[in-house]
N, C-alpha and C positions, 0 to 999 in steps of 0.2 A: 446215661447216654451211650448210645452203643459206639463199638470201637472204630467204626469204620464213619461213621460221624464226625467221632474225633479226630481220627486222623486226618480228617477234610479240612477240618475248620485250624487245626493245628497248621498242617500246609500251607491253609490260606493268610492263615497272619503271620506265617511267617514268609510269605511271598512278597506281602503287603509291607512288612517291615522291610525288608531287599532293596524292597524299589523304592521306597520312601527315604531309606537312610542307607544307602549303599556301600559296602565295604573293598570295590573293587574298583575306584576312581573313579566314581561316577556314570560307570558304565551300566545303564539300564537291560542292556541283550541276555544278561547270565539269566537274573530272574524271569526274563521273557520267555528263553528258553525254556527253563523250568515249567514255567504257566501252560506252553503250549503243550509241552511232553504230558503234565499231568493233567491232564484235558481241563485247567482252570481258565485258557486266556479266553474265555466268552463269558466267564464269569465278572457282570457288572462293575462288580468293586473294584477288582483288582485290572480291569482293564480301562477304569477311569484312571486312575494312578499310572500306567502306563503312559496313557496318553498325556495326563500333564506333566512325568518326567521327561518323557520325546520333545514337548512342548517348549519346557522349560533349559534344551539343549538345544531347539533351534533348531530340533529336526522335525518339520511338520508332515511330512512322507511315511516318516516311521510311525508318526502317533496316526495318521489317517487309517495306514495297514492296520493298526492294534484296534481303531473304532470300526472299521470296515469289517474284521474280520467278525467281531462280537457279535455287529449288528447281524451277521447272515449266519452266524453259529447259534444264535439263541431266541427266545422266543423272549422278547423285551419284555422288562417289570416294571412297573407303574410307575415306579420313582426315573427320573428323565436325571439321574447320576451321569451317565456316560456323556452323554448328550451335551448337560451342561460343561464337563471337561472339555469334551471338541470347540466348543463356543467358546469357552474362555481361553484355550489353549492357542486357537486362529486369531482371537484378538489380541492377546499377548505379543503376536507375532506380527501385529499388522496389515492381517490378513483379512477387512470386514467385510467384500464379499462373498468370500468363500465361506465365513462366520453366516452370512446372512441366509445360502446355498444349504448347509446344514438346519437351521431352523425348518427353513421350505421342506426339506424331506424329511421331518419329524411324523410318523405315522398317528392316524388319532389314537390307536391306542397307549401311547407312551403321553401320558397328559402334561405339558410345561408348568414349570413350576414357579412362585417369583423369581428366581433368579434366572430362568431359561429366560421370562420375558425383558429381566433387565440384562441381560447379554444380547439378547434380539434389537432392542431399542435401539442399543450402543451401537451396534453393528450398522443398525438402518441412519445413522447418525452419521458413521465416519466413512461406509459406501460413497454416495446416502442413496438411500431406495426410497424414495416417498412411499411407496405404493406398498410395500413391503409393509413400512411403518405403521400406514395404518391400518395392514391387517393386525399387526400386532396388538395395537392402542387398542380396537377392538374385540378380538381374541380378549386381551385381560382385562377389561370391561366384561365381557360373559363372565370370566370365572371368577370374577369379584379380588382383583388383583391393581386396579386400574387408580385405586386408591390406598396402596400401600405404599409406604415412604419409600421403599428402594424402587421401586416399578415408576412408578410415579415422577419421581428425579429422574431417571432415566428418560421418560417418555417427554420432560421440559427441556432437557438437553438437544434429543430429538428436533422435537419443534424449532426448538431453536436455533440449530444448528442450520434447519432450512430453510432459516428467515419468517418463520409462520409465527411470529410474535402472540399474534391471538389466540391461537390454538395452544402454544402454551404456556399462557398468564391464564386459559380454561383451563389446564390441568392442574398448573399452578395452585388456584383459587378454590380447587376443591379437594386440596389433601388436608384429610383432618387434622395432619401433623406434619410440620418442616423443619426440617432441619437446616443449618447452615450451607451443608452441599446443594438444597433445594435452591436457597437463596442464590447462594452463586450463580446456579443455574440460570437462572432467569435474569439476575443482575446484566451475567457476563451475553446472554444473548441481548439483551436489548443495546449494553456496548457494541455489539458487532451489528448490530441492525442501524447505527447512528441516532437510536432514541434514548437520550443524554439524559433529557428533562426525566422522563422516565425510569434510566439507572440510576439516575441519582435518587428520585422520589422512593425506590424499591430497598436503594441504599440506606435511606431515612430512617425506613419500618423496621426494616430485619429486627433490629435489637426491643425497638417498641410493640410490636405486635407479637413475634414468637420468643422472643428473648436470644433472637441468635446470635451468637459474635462472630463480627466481620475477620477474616482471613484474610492469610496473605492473595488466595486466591481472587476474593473479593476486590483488592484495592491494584491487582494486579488488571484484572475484567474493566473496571472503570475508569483506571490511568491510560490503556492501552486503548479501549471505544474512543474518549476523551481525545488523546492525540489522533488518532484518524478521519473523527469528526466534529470536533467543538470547534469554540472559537479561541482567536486568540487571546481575547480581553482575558478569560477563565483561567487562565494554563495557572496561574498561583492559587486559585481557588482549591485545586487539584494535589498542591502540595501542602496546600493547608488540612485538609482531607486527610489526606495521607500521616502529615504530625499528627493531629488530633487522634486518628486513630491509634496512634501509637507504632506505627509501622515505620517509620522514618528511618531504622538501622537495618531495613530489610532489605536482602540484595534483590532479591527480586523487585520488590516493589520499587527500589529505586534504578534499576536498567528501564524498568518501566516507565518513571517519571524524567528520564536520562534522553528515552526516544521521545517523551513527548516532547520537551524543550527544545531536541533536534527538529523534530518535525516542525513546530511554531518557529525555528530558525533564531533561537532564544538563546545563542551562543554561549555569551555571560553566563547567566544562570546555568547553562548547561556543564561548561566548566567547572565554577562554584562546588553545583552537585557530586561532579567527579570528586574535586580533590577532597570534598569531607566526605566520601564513603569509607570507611572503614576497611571493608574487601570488597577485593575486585574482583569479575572473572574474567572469561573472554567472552562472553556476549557483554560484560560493560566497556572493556577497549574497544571490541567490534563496533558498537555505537558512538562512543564516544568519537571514533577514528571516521566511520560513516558518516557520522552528522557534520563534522570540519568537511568533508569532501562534499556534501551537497549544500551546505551553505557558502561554496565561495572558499574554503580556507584548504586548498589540497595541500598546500607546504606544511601549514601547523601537522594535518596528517598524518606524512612523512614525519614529521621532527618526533609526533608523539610515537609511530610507530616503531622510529627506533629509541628512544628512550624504555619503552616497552621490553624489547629482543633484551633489552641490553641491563635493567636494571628489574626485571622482575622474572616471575617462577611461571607464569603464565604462559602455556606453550599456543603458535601458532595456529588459529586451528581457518579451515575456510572459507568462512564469514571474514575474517579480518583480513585474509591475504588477496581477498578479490578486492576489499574498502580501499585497501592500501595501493592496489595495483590499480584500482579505479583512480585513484589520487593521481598516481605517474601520468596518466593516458592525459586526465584535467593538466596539466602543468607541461606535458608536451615532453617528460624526462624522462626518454627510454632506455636512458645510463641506470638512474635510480631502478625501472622497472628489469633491466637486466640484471640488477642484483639483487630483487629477491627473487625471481626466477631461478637463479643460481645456486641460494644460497637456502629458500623455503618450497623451492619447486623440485627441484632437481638433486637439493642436497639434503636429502634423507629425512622429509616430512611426507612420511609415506601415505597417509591421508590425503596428501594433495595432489601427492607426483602426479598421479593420472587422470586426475579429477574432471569429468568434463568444465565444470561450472571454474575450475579456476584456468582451465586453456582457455578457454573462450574469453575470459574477460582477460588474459595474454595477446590475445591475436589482437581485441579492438583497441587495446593498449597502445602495440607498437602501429598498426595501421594508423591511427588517430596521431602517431606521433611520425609520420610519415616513413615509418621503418618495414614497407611491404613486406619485403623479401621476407623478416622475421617472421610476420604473420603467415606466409603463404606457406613456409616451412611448417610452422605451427600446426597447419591448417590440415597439410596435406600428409606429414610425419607421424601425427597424432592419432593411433587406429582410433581411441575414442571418441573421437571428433570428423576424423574426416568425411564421414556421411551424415553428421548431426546438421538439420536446415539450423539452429540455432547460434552453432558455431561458424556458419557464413553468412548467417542475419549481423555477425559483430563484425563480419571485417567489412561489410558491404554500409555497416554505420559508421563505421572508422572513418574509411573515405571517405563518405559522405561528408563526415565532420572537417574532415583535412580539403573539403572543396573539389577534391576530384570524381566529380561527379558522374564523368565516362566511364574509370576506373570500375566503380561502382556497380555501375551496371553490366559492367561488363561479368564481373563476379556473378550477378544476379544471372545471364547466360550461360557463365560456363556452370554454374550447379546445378542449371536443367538439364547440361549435356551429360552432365555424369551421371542423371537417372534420379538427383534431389530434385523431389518439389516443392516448392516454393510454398512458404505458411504464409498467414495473414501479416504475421509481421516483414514477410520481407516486402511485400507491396506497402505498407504502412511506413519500413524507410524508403521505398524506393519512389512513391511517388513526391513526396514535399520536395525530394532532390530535382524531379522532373520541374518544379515550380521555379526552380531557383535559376533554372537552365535561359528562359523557359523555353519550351519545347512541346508545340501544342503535336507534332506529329510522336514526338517517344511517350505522351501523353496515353493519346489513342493506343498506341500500340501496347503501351501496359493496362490500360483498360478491356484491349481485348485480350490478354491474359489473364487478368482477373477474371474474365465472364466464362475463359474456358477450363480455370482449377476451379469455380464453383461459389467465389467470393463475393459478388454482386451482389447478397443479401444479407452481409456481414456489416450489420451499421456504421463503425468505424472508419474502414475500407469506402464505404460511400463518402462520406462526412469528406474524408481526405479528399476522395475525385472533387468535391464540390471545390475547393481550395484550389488543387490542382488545375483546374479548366477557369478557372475565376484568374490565377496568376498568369495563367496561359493565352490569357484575353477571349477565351471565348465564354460570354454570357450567356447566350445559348444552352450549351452543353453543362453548364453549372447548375442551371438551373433545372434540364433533365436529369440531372445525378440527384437533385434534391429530391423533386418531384416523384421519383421513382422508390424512396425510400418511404415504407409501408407505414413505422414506428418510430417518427422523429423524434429527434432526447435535444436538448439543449445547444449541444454541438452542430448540429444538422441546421439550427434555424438561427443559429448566431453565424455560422458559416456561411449562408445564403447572407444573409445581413451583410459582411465585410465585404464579400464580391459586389454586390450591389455599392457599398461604398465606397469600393476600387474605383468605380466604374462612373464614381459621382452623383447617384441615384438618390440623393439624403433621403425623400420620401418616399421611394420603392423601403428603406431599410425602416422609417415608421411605423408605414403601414403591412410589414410582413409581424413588426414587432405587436400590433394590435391583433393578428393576423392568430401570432402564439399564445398570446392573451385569452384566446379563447380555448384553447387544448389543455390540457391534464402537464401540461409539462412546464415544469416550475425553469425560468430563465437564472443563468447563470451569472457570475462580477463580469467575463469577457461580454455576454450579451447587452448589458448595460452601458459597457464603454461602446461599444455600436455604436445605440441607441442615441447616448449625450451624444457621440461625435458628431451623428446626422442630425441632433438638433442645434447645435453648432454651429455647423455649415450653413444650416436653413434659419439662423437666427431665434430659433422660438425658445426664448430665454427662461421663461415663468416655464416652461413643458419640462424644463430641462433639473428647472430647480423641484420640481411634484416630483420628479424620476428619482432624484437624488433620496428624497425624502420615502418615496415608495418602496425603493429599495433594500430600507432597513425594517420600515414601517410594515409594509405589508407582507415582504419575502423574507425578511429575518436576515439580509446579506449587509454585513457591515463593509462600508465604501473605503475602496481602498484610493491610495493618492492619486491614481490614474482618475477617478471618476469625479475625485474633486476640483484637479488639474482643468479637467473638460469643462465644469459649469465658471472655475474661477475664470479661466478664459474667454468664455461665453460674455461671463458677465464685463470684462474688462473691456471686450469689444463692443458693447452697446454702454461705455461710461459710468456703468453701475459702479465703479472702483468701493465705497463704501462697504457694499451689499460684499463686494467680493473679502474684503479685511475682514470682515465678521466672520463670514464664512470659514475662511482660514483658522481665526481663533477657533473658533466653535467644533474643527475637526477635533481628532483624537489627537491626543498630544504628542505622538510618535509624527503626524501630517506634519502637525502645526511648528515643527522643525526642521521640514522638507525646504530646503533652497529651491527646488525645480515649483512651488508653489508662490513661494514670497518674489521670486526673480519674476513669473509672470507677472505679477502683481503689481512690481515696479515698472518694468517696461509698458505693461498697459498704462501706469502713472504717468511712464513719458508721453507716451502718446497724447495724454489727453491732457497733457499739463498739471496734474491732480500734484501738488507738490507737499500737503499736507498728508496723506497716502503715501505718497513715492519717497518721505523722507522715513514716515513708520516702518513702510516695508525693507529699505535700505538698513533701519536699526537692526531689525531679523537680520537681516542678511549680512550684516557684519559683524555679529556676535555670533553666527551659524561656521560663516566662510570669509574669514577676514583678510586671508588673502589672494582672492580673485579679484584683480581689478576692475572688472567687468562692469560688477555692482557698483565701484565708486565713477566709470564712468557714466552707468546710465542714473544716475542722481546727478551730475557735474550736466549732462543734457536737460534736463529737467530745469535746473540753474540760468542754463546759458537761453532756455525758449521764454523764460520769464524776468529774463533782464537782470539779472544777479549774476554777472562777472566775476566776480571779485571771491562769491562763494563757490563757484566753478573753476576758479585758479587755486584757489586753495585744495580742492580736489585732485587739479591735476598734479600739485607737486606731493599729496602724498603716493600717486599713481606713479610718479615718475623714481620712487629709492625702494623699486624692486620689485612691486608688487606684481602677480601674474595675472597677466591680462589677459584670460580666456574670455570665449566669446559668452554673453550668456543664452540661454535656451530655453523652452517650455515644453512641454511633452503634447503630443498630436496625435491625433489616429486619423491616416491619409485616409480621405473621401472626398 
């Protein structure tokens, strides 16, 4: 080997080792220096290793220089080394389309190689560039890359990630070999698409058709689909799953089955869960804390949050101090929310101090808790918020919430005077407030703000005017807001329905409902309570009981008590009492212990004299709510219309040593 050779290659590994294992605290610039002095930094190798040390310190400026410099110092070599460094080094960083930017200007002669194409995938994935993607899927389909396990996984990620479930259960279905990571893949996208039947069936296979073994990632992908879109009968189905597989000590997988029980509002069990995990982190307090505040419990919240601070290692992080501060804002305590404020905002959790996401839910906190001034200070003190539209989307909901609805708006003014403009969500709170006023002229006049930032094609924003102009009395202009909207969803044709029901119309809301019947757009549980309500109204009893049935039957939507509520009332006004007892049993056994079910039941009993009825549903109702007096008066009526005194007296003296005589009531949807 001649000397000057050697001394090249000698150089060069020993450059390579430098920057690889560095002896001067990690500082990559000595060997860089070196590389560039001995005309090595165009050399491929060693300015791959550049760029993923730069990469790997978070400086992506430095490693671009080092890739930039190469790419126009030398004449590229077929192997896509460098290349794939930039790729993995920007995705490392979070960086996928600048990842994706780099691929684009790969010249043809530098040919990608599997992994350029599984770094391109990724990239088109977490962008996402559709369009990119499947140049790519293409690209390694020509170069017979398209069916190898790492390209391949990648490219079902892809798909999947963009909802195109088809496209990749095809790439899926044609990899000669899968692995578990592929499984996941496809597992966890059909979770996020809400095709359940399908994650679970793909769930089924793994181990029987490739022999893969499920992962935490696995049970993680179909806990997390599952609570976002099952139902609730399933949610134990899911934990059974979960034991079987064997995962049941896994942290992950149980924050996972932690949120699902929050989100099914499965309290109980969601507790249970907690206290036998073994470890905790702070995404399972932040959940656990979370889920007390959106089910109703913001005190438990608070009590667990400080039991938290105060007997565990777990430090505050984000997530939990917004859950917590949300709790205060629910409970109206802006003593409690000024002490974590004080104490996790301001007193040396430096993660948070500046946080926009945790001012922000600061301001809606104290506004909600009628503490303006705190908020405004908040609002206006806070450089990282005071131009954020999202941090005056919260105080303009606060008020809202706190009924000051002038207030409100007035906010929504003064943030156009400062040069903010208004997102979709500030018109989204600002007009249901307009509803509550109502105010068909602040109506209009937010309508023509929306039509001159751009929003009038925003479905949401429509959906709402329909509401808005409907509460405002004009029928008219509710039904231009509908009309006008290109791609009605569920929302848009149930909303046109309740105006119409406002307004007393039972068979305008029928016949709009036969109207959606015919469109690609599947009817929602609100749209159904419409529908019963206006057949309700207009007596058509047998329409009402097909609906009830159609809508488990044919749409898969299991009836919630409001819908049984509607037909059991239906039927008690036309003396069906019978029909309606059965019905009640026959609910889900969570219904069929509803007081607001068996009370209508009785009362329709009074009505009708049904005293064989009126005494069974009184049984329910005083083994439910024993002490409402209510119940034993409207059975003591029942007594007294059928000639039986004497069992009517005996009523009232248990009525009379204390019971509480509230009134009793049945649930209705005004039309």
């Amino acid at each position: 080997m001649p000397v000057v050779t050697y001394r090249y290659q000698a150089l060069k590994e020993a450059l390579a080792a430098a920057i690889g294992r560095p002896s001067d605290g990690g500082d990559p610039r000595l060997p860089h220096a070196l590389a560039v002095v001995s005309g090595l930094a165009a050399n491929g190798y060693l300015a791959s290793l550049l760029v993923a040390r730069y990469c790997r310190l978070g400086a992506p400026d430095a490693a671009r220089g080092v890739f930039d410099a190469a790419v126009a110092a030398s004449a590229l070599p077929a192997k896509p080394l460098l290349y794939n460094a930039m790729l993995r080094g920007y995705l490392a960083l979070g960086l996928p389309r600048e990842t994706a930017a780099i691929f684009r200007g790969m010249p043809p002669r530098c040919a990608p190689d599997r992994h350029t194409y599984h770094l391109a995938a990724t990239a088109c994935a977490r962008a996402p560039d559709v369009e990119l993607g499947r140049r790519v899927e293409s690209d390694a389909a020509e170069r017979g890359f398209a069916s190898d396990l790492l390209v391949a996984t990648a490219l079902v990620g892809m798909h999947a990630e963009a909802g195109d479930m088809g496209a990749a259960r095809r790439v899926f279905d044609g990899m000669p070999r899968r692995d578990t990571v592929a499984w996941n893949a496809v597992i966890g996208g059909y979770a996020r698409a809400g095709c359940l039947g399908e994650a679970v069936e793909m769930f089924n296979s793994m181990r029987s058709v490739d022999g893969a073994m499920p992962t935490e990632a696995t049970l993680v992908s179909l806990v997390s689909g599952y609570a976002g879109c099952g139902s609730w009968r399933g949610r134990g189905m899911m934990h059974a799953v979960v034991v079987k597989s064997g995962f049941h000590r896994s942290l992950f997988v149980s924050n996972a089955l932690l949120e699902l029980y929050s989100e099914f509002g499965c309290l109980n069990e969601a507790v249970m869960l907690f206290r036998h995990m073994e470890a905790k982190d702070s995404i399972t307090w932040s959940s656990m804390i979370g889920g007390l505040v959106r089910n109703g419990k913001p005190g438990y919240a608070n009590k667990l949050f400080r039991w938290m601070v105060s007997n565990s290692a777990v430090l505050v992080t984000r997530s939990i101090l917004i859950n917590v501060i949300m709790a205060c804002a629910e409970l109206g305590d802006w003593r409690e929310g000024k002490w974590i404020e004080e104490n996790y905002v301001h007193g040396g959790v430096s993660e948070s101090m500046r946080d926009p996401s945790v001012v922000t839910a600061l301001i809606y906190m104290y506004a909600k808790c009628g503490k303006l001034d705190s908020s405004v200070s908040l609002l206006t003190e806070t450089a990282e918020v005071r131009g954020d539209v999202v941090a005056w989307n919260a105080m303009i909901k606060g008020c809202g919430e706190l009924g000051q609805v002038e207030k409100a708006i007035g906010f929504a003014v003064e943030m156009q005077r400062l040069g903010i403009d208004p997102d979709a969500v500030t018109f989204l709170e600002i007009l249901p407030m307009i509803s509550l006023i109502p105010s068909l002229k602040k109506g209009m006049e937010a309508h023509a703000q929306i039509v001159k930032r751009g929003f009038q094609n925003t479905r949401t924003i429509a959906n709402s005017l329909i509401c808005m102009y409907g509460r405002c009395g004009s029928l008219r202009l509710s039904v231009e807001a509908f009309s006008e909207i290109v791609d009605k969803d569920a929302i848009s044709w149930t909303s046109m329905m309740q105006v119409h029901a406002w307004n007393g119309l039972a068979a305008e809301v029928v016949r709009l409902f036969e109207l959606m019947k015919k469109t690609t757009v599947q009817p929602n549980h609100y749209t159904f309570i419409a529908v019963l309500s206006a057949y309700k109204n207009t007596g058509l009893v047998e329409e009402g009981i097909g609906l009830l049935k159609c809508m488990e039957e044919q749409y898969g939507l299991e009836p919630h008590v409001e819908h049984i509520s509607c037909v059991v009332d239906m039927l008690c006004r036309t003396g069906r009492l019978t029909d309606a007892y059965h019905l009640i049993l026959s609910s889900h056994s969570e219904h069929a212990k509803n007081t607001v079910l068996w009370g209508t039941l009785l009362n329709g009993s009074r009505s009708w004299g049904d005293l064989v009825i009126g005494e069974a549903a009184a049984r329910h109702l005083l083994s439910l709510d024993p002490e409402n007096g209510a119940h034993y008066k409207m059975l003591a009526d029942i007594y007294v219309s059928l000639g039986r005194r004497d069992d009517a007296n005996n009523l009232r003296m248990l009525m009379s040593r204390g019971l509480d005589c509230r009134p009793g009531c049945s649930w209705t949807e005004g039309g």
